[in-house]
N, C-alpha and C positions, 0 to 999 in steps of 0.2 A: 633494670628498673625503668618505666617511663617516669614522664617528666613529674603527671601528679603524684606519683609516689614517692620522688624526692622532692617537691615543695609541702608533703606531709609529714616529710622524715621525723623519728624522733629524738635525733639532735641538732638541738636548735643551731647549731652553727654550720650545717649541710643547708638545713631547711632555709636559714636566711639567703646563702649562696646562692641556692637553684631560684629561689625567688625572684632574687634582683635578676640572675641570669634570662630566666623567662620574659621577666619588665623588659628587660636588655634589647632579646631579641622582637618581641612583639612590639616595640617602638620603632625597630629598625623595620619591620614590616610595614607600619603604621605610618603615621606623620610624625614619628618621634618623640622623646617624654620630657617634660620638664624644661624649664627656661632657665637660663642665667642672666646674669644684669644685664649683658650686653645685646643679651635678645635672642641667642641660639638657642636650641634643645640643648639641653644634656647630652641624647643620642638622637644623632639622626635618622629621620627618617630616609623609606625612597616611595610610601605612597602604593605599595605591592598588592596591598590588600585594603578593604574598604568594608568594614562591618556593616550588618541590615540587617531590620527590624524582620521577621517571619512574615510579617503581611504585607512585606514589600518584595519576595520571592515568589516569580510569576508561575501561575497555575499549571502550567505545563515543562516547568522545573521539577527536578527532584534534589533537595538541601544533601549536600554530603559533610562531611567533615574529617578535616586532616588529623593525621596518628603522627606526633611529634618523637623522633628518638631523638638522646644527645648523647653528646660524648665528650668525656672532661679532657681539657685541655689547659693544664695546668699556666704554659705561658703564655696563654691569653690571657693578658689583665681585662678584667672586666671594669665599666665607667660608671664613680660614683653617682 
């Protein structure tokens, strides 16, 4: 299955899993999600990737997009 097939799943307790897991990883991509009191993320980021609006994608660019697989790994705890 890819990934949007399991945050469509239809039971909801797969669906939640793959959900966060995806939150999980595109934060770690990102600048990371969510704060705590103390001022950290949740998860860290490393800044790997940098989202852009279509009309900031220069003309003599072609836009690709990444095919995400995963693979369960059960003693990976994932971070509320």
């Amino acid at each position: 299955m890819e990934i949007r097939d399991l945050m469509q799943h239809h039971n909801p307790k797969i669906k939640k899993r793959w959900i966060k897991a995806v939150s999980n990883e595109y934060g770690r991509l990102m600048k990371g999600i969510g704060k705590k009191r103390e001022g950290k993320s949740r998860v860290e980021g490393h800044d790997t990737i940098r989202p852009i609006h279509m009309n900031q994608v220069p003309e003599n660019k072609t836009v690709t997009y990444a095919r995400f697989c995963c693979d369960h790994r059960p003693q990976k705890e994932e971070q509320d």
